[in-house]
C-alpha positions in Angstrom: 0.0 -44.9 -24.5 -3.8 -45.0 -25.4 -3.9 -43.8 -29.3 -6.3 -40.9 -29.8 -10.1 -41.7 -30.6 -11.9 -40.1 -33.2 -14.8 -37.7 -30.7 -18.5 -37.5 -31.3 -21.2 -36.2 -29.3 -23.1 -39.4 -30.0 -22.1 -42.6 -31.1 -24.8 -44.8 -32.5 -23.9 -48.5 -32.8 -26.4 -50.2 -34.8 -27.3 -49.1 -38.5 -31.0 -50.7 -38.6 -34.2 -48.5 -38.9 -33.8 -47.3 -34.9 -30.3 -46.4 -35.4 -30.8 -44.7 -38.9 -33.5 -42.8 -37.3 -31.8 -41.6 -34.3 -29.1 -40.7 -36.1 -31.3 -38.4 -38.6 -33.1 -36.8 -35.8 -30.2 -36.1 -33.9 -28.0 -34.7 -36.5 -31.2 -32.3 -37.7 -30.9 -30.7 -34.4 -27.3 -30.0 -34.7 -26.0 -32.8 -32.3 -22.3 -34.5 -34.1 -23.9 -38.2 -34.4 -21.4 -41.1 -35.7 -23.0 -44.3 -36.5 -21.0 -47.7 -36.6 -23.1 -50.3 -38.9 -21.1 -54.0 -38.9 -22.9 -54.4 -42.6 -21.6 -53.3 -45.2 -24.7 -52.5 -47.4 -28.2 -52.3 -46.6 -29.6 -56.1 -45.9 -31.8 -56.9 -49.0 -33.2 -60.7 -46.9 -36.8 -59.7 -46.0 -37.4 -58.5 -42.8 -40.2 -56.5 -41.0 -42.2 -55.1 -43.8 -45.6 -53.3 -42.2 -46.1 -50.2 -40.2 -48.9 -49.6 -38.3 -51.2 -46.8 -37.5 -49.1 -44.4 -35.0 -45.8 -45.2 -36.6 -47.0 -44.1 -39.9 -48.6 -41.1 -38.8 -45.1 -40.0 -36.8 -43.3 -40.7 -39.7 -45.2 -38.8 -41.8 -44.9 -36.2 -39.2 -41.6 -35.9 -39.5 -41.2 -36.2 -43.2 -39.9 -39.6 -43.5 -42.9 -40.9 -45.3 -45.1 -39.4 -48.4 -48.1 -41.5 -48.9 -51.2 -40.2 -51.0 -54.2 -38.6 -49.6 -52.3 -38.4 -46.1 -52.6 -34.8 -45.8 -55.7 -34.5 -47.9 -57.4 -31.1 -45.9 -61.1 -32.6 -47.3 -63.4 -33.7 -45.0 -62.1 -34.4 -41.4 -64.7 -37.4 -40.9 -63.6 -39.0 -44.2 -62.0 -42.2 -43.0 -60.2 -44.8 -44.9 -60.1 -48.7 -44.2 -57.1 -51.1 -44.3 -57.5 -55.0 -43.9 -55.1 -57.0 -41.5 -54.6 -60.2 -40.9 -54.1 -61.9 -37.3 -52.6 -65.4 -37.1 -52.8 -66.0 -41.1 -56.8 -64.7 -41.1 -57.7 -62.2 -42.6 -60.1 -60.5 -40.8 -59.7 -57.5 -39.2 -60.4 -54.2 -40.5 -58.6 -51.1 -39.2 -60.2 -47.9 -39.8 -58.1 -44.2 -39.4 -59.0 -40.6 -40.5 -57.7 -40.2 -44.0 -55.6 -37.1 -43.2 -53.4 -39.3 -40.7 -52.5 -41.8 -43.3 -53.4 -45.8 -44.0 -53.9 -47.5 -40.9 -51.5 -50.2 -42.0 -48.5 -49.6 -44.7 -46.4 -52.0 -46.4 -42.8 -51.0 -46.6 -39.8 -52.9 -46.8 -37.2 -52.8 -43.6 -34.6 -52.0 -46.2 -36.3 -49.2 -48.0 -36.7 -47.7 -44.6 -33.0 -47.9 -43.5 -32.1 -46.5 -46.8 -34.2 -43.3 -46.5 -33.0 -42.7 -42.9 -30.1 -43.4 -43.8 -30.2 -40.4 -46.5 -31.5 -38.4 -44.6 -28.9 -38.7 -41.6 -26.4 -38.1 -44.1 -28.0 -34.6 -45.2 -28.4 -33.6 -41.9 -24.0 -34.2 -40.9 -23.8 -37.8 -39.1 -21.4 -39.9 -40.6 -22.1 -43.2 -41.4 -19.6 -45.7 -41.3 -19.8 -49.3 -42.5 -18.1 -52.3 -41.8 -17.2 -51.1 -38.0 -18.2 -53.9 -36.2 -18.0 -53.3 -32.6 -16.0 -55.3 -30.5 -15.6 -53.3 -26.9 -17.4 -50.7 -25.3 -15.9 -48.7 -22.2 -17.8 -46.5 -19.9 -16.4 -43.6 -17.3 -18.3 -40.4 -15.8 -18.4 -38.5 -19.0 -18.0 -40.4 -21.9 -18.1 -43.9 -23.6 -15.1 -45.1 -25.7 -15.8 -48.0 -28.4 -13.9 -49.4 -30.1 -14.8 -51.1 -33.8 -13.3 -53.7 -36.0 -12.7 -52.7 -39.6 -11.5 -53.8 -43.1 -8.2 -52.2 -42.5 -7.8 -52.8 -38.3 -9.1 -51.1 -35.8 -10.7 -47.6 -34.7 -11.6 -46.0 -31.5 -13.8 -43.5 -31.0 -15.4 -41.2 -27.7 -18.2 -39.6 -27.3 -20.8 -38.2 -24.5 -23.4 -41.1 -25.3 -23.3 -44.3 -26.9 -26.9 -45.8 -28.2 -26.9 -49.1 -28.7 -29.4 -49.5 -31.4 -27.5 -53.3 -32.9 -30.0 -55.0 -31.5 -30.9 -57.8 -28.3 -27.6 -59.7 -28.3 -25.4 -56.0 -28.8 -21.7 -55.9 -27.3 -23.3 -52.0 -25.8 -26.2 -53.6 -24.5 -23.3 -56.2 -23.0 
């Protein structure tokens, strides 16, 4: 006999920025979102550290980000100007209107996953750490994964699994 597996509309597996961030959005519109993260903190290592013109003006958007003078109502023409490098040179310059944001912003992977993270919490999803995945089952209607932990193991269903753990993921498997 199968034991019983904890149920969730969404299981995300994967607690990086993209997972965080799906989880956030989903569990803001009401949708019972489970992530499994194999960590069990926040990596501190640098990692990618710049966002770039759309991505800043989506997070913004949706609340994630609060940078100065990105929602400044003054003149719609005023632009700002944000150097970039390409290959180690530093020469490009990448303009944007001033009320969408800087063009380019500096902000650690961790600091990113953290917020997200918060907020995904606020919203209902449940974040659980040190569940590292180590089989994923599909059928018709659900998934069912199952996770390594401290203390064994856990299973869980839901109607969708993201895999969001990155290129060489048991999901994407």
């Amino acid at each position: 006999m199968k034991p019983s597996a904890e149920r969730a509309q969404v299981l995300v597996v994967g607690g990086g920025p993209v997972g965080m961030l799906l989880a956030a959005e989903l569990a803001e519109r009401g949708v019972h979102t489970v992530v499994l993260e194999a960590e069990t903190k926040p990596r501190d290592a640098p990692r990618a550290g710049t966002l770039h013109a759309r991505t800043v003006q989506t997070l913004l958007r949706r609340g994630y980000l609060s940078v100065p003078d990105a929602t400044d109502p003054g003149d719609p023409r005023a632009r700002r100007s944000t150097g970039f490098h390409f290959a180690g040179m530093p020469l490009l310059r990448i303009p944007a209107p001033t009320v969408e944001g800087p063009p380019v912003l500096g902000v650690p992977q961790s600091a990113l996953e953290e917020t997200f993270a918060a907020r995904a919490q606020e919203a209902g999803a449940v974040v659980l750490r040190d569940h590292t995945v180590c089989e994923v089952r599909s059928s018709e209607r659900s998934g069912r994964v199952t996770a390594l932990t401290g203390d064994g193991t856990r299973t869980f269903e839901a109607d969708y699994v993201a895999g969001c753990d990155g290129a060489r993921s048991v999901v994407r498997t």
